[in-house]
C-alpha positions as CSV (number, residue, x, y, z in Angstrom):
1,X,168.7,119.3,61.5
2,X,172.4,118.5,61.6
3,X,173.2,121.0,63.9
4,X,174.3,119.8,67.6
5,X,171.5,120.3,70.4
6,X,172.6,123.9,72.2
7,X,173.1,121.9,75.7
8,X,175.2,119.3,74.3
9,X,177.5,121.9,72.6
10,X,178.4,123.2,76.1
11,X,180.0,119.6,77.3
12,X,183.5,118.7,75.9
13,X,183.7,114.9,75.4
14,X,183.8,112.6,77.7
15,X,187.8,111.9,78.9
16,X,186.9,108.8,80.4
17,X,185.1,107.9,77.3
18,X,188.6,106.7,75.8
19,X,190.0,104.9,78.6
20,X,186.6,103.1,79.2
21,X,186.7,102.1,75.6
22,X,190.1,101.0,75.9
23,X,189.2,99.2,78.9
24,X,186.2,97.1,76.9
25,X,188.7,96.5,74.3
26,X,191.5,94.7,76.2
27,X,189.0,92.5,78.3
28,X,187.0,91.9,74.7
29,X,190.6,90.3,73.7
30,X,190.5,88.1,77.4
31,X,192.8,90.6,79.1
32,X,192.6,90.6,83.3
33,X,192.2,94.6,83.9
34,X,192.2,95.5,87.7
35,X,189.8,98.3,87.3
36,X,190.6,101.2,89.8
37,X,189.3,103.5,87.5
38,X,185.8,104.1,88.6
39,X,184.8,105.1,92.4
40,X,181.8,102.0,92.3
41,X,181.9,100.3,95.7
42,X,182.3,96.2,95.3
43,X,181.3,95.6,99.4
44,X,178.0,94.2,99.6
45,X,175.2,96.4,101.3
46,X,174.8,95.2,104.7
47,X,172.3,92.2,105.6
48,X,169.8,94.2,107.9
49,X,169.4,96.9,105.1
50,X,169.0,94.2,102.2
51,X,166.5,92.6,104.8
52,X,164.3,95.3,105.1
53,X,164.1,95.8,101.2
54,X,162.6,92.4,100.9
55,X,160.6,92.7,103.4
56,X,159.0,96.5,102.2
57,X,159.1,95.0,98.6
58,X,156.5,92.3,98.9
59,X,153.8,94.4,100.4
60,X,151.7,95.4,97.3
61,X,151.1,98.9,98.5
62,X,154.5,100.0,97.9
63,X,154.7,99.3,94.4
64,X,152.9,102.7,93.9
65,X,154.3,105.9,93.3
66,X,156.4,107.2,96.4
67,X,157.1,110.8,97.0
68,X,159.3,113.1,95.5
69,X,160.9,115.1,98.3
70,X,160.6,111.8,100.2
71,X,158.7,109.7,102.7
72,X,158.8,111.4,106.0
73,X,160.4,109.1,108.0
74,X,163.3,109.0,105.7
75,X,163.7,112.7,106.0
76,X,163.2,112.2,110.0
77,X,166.0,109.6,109.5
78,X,168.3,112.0,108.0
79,X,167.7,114.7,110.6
80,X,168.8,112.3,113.3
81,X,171.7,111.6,111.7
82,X,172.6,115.2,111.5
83,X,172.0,115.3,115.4
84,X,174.0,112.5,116.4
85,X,176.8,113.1,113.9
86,X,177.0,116.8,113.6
87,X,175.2,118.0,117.0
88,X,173.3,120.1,113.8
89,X,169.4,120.3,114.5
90,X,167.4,120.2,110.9
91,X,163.8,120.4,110.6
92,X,162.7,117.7,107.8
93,X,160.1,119.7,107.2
94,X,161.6,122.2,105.7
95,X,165.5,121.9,105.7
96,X,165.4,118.1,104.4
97,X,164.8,117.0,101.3
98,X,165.6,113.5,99.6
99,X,167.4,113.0,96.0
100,X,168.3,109.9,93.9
101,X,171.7,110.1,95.3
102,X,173.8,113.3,95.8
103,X,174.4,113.6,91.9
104,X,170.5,114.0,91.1
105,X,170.6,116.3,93.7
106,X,173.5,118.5,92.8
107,X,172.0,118.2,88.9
108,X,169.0,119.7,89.7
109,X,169.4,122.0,92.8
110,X,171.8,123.9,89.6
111,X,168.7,124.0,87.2
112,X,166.4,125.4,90.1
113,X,168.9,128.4,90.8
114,X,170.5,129.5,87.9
115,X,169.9,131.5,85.0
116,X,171.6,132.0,81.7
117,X,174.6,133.8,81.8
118,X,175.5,132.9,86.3
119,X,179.0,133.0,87.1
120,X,179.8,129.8,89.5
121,X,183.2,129.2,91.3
122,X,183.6,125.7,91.1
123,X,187.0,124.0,92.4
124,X,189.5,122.3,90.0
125,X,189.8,120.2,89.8
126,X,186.8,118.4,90.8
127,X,184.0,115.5,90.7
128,X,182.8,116.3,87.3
129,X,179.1,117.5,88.1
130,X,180.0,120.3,90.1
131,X,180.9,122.1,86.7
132,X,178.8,120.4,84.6
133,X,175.5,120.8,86.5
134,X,175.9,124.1,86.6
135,X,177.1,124.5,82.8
136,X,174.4,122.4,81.3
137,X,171.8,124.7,83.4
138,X,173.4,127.8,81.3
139,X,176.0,129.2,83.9
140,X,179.6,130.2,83.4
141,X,182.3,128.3,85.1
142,X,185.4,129.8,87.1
143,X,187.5,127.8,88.4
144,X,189.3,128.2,92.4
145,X,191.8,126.3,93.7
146,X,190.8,122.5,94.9
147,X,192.7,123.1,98.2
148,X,190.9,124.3,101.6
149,X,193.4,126.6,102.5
150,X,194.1,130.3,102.4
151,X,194.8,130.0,98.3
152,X,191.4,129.5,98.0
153,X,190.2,131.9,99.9
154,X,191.7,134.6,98.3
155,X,190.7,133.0,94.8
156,X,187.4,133.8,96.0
157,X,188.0,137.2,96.9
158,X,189.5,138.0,93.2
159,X,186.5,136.0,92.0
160,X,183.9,138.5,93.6
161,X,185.8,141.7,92.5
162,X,186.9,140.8,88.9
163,X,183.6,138.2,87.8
164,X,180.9,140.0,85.6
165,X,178.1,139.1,86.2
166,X,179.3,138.8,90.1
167,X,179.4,134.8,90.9
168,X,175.9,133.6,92.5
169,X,176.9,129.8,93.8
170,X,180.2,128.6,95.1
171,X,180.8,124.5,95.3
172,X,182.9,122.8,98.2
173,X,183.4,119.4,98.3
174,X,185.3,117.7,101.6
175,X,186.7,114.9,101.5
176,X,187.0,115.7,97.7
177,X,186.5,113.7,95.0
178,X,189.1,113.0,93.1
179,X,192.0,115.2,95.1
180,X,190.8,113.5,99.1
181,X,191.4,116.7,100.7
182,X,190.0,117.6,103.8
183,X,189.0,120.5,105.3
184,X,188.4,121.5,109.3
185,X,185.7,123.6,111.0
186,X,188.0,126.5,110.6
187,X,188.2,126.5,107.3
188,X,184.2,126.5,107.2
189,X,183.5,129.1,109.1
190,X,185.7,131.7,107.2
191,X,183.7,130.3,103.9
192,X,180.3,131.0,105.6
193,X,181.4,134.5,106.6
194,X,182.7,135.2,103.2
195,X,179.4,133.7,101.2
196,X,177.7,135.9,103.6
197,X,179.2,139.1,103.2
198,X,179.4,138.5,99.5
199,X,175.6,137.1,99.3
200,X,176.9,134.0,97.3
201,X,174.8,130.3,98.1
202,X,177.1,127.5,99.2
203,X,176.6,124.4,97.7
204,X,178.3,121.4,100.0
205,X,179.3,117.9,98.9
206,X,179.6,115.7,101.7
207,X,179.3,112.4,99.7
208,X,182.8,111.0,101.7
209,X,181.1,112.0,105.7
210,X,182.3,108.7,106.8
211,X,185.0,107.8,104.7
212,X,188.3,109.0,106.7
213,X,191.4,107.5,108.4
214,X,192.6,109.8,110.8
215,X,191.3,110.4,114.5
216,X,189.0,113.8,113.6
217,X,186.2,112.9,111.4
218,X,185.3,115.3,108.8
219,X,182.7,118.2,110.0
220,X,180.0,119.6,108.1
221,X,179.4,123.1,106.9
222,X,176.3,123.4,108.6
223,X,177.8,123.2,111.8
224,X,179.4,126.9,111.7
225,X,176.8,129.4,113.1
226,X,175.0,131.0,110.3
227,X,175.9,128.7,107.5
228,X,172.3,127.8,107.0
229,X,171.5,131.5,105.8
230,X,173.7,130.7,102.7
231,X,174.1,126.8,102.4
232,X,172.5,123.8,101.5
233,X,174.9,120.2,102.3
234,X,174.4,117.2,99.7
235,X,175.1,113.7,101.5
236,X,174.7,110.0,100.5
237,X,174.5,106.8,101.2
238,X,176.4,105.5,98.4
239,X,179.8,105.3,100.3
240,X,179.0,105.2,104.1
241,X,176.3,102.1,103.3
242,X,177.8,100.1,100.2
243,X,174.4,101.5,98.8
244,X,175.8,103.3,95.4
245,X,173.3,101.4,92.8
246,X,170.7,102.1,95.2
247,X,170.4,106.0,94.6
248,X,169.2,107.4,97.5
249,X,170.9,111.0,99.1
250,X,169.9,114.4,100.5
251,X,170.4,117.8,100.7
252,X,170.0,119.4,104.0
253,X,170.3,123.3,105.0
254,X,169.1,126.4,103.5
255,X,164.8,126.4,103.7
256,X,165.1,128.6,100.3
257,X,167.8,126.3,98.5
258,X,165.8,122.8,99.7
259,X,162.2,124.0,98.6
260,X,163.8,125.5,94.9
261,X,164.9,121.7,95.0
262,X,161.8,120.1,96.0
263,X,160.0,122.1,93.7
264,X,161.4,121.2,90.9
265,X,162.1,117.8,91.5
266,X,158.3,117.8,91.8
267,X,157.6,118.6,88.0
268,X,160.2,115.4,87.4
269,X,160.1,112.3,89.3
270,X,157.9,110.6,91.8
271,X,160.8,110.0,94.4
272,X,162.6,106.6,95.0
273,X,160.7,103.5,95.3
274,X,159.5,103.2,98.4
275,X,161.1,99.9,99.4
276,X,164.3,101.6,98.8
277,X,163.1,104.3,100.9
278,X,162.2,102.0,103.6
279,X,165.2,100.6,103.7
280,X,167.5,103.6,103.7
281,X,165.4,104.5,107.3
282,X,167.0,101.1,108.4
283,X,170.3,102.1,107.2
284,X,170.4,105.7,109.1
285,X,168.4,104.3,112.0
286,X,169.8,101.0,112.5
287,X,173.0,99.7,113.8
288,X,176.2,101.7,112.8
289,X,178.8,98.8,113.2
290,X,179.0,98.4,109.6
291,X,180.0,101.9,108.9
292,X,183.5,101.4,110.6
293,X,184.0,98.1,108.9
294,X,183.6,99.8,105.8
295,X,185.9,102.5,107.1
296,X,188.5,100.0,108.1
297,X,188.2,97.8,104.8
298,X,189.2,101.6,103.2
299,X,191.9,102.1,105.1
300,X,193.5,98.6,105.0
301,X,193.0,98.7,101.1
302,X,194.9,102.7,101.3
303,X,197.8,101.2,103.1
304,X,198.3,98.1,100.6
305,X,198.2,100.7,97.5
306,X,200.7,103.3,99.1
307,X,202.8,100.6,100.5
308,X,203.0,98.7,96.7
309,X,203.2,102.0,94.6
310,X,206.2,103.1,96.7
311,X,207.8,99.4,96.3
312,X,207.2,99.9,93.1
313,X,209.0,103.3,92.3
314,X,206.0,105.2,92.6
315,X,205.5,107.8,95.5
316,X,201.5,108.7,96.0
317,X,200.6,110.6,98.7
318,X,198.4,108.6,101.1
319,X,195.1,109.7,101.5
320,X,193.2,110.8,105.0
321,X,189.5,110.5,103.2
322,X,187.8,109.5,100.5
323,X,188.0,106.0,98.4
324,X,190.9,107.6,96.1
325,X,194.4,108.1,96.5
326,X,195.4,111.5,94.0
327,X,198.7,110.2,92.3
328,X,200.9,112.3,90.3
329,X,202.3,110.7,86.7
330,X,205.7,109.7,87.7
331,X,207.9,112.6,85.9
332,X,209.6,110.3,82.7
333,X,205.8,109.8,81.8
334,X,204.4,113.3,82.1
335,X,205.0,113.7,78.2
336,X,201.6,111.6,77.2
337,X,199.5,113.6,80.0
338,X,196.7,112.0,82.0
339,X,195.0,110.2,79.9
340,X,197.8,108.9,77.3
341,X,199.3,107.7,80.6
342,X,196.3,105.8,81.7
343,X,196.2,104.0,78.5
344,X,199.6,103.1,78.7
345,X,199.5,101.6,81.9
346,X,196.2,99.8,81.3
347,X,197.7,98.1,77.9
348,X,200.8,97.0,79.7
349,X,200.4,96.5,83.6
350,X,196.6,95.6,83.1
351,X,195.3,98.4,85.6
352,X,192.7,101.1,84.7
353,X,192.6,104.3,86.5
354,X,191.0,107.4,85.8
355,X,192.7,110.5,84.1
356,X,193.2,113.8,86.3
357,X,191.8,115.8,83.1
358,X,188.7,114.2,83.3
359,X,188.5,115.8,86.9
360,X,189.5,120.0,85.1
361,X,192.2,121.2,83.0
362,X,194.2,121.3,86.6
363,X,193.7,117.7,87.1
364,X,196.6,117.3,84.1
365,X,199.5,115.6,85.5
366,X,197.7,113.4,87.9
367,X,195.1,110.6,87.6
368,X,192.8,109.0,90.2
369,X,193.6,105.5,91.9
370,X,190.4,103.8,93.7
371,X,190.4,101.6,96.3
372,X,187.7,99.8,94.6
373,X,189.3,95.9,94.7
374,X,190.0,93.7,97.7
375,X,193.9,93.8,98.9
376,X,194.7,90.6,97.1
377,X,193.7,92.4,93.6
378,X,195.5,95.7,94.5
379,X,198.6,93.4,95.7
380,X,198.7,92.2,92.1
381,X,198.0,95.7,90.5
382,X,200.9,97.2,92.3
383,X,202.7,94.1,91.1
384,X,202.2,94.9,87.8
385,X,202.7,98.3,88.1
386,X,205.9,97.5,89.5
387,X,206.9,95.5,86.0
388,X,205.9,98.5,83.9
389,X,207.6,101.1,85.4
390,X,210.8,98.9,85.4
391,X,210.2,98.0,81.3
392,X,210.4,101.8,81.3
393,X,213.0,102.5,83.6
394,X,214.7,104.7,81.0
395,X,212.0,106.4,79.8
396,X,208.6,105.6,78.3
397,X,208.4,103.9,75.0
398,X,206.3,106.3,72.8
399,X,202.4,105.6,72.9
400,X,201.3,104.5,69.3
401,X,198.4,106.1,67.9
402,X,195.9,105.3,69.7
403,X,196.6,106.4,73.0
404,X,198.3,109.7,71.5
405,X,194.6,111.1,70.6
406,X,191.7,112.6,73.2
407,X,188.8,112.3,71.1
């Protein structure tokens, strides 16, 4: 009886685990921590979606139980978006269903398809559930470069001739979480053909659509002709709507890969509540406006963070997507690793960020940096940060104890 449940044998701790606790301990003692650590969206959701929350919420009749693959206007919703954005026609019969955000989605869509024993190819590093979904559904992981480009394609190619069994599921994620690479349409359609000639499903992570600062937004992998033979795309509306407590995203594509998802989100949850439901309809039907706001407020906060870091000492490439800049430990610290680092800089420049080896064993040497606090708070974090790396301008003092140890 002492034994550790199978499933939770397969998952190392949790990295964040220590900085968090750190994190709880300084601000226990009344410390100010400017927490860039977690990818939580602090905008407010915009008025005309909160409205029509209200407004679903007080009719008794949608206090019941909703549906699990979604109400269909929602799904209708989420079709029309794919038209308007993506020129991509879906039926929401049948191509469309929804999940309690992209996560759930991911989670379960990797119990539906896999067996004991699957070999997955899973970039590192990565958003932590594109490995773990898969792992804690039985699978083995192996690991492909993070970066769209022709290193990862050839990864994939070794991948398919040396894996035993032969890998089953690939996952892509653009703009990626934590590394904000993008990839182009190019780089899609030489996926598809591979997946196809290989017979391997694509699984798509498209959580960041709308989050990007240059002139070409970011495409989706069901745009490439054929893609929906082998490919199912998971989108939110975390991100694009300010929506992230609310829990509502989708996965479009592949009729075989949305129905093994429908299904068996069937045996486990009645859907959303409705009003939420409702409400999300507004937010893909309703005026887009606030979706470049939310873009611009990104892309001011970028420029102050790159701007301060490299007034600081600290060079961090800027981002073109995503809510995260991908910095790389400045070289005199690189002896604590990732998450000694973070520690460090949380107990003396008061900023929490999150450790690259939370993210894969290839996100050591890096952590991630969100744009998660207005201009004025990340003025002051790169302010601090500025301080710190002065105190350690000849090297770092050595991290005592408790920030030596990953736990």
């Amino acid at each position: 009886m002492t034994e550790e449940f199978h499933r939770i044998r397969r998952l190392p701790p949790y990295v964040f685990a220590e900085v968090n606790a750190a994190k709880a301990k300084a601000r226990t003692r009344g410390a100010d921590i400017i927490d860039l650590g977690m990818g939580n969206p602090d905008s407010p959701t915009p008025a005309h979606i909160v409205a029509k929350l209200v407004e679903t919420v007080a009719d008794p009749r949608s206090h019941r139980y909703s549906v699990s693959r979604g109400i269909p206007g929602l799904r209708r919703a989420l079709a029309g978006y794919y038209a308007r954005r993506f020129d991509v026609g879906l039926d929401p019969e049948t191509e469309v269903v929804v999940t309690l955000g992209s996560k759930e989605g991911l989670a379960n869509l990797s119990s539906a398809i896999t067996s004991p024993g699957d070999t997955i190819l899973v970039p590192n590093p990565s958003y932590p559930i594109h490995q773990f979904g898969f792992i804690i559904a039985g699978a083995s992981v192996r690991s492909v470069p993070a970066c769209p480009n022709e290193d990862m394609l050839r990864a994939l190619e070794r991948a398919v001739r040396h894996s035993v069994p032969k890998p089953t599921a690939l996952i892509v994620n653009f703009p990626s979480n934590p590394t904000a690479y993008l990839a182009d349409l190019d780089f899609y359609r030489e996926l598809v053909a591979f997946a196809r000639r290989e017979e391997i499903w694509i699984l798509s992570d498209l959580a960041y659509a709308e989050i990007y600062f240059g002139d070409v937004p970011p495409p989706s992998i069901l745009q490439v002709p054929g893609a929906r033979d082998v490919a199912v795309e998971f989108t939110s509306l975390s991100k694009t709507y300010s929506m992230a407590g609310w829990r509502i995203g989708f996965a479009a594509g592949n009729q075989r890969l949305v129905n093994a998802l429908t299904r068996i989100k069937s045996y486990l949850d009645y859907g959303a509540f409705t009003p939420i439901q409702v409400a999300a309809v507004a937010a893909l039907n309703g005026p887009q406006d606030c979706i470049g706001e939310i873009r611009t407020l990104y892309r001011e906060r970028r420029d102050v963070l790159i701007r301060g870091l490299a007034a600081a000492g600290w060079q961090v490439p800027s981002p073109e997507g995503s809510m995260f800049a991908w910095a790389p430990i400045p070289e005199r610290f690189a002896p604590l690793g990732s998450v000694g680092f973070a520690k460090l800089l949380m107990q003396e420049a008061g900023v929490a960020v999150a450790p690259g080896l939370g993210f894969g064993e290839h996100g050591e040497g890096f952590v991630r940096i969100g744009l998660v606090e207005n201009t004025q708070r990340l003025r002051q974090a790169t302010r601090n940060i500025k301080s710190f790396l002065a105190a350690h301008n000849g090297g770092p003092a050595r991290a005592d104890a408790s920030l030596e140890t990953v736990s």
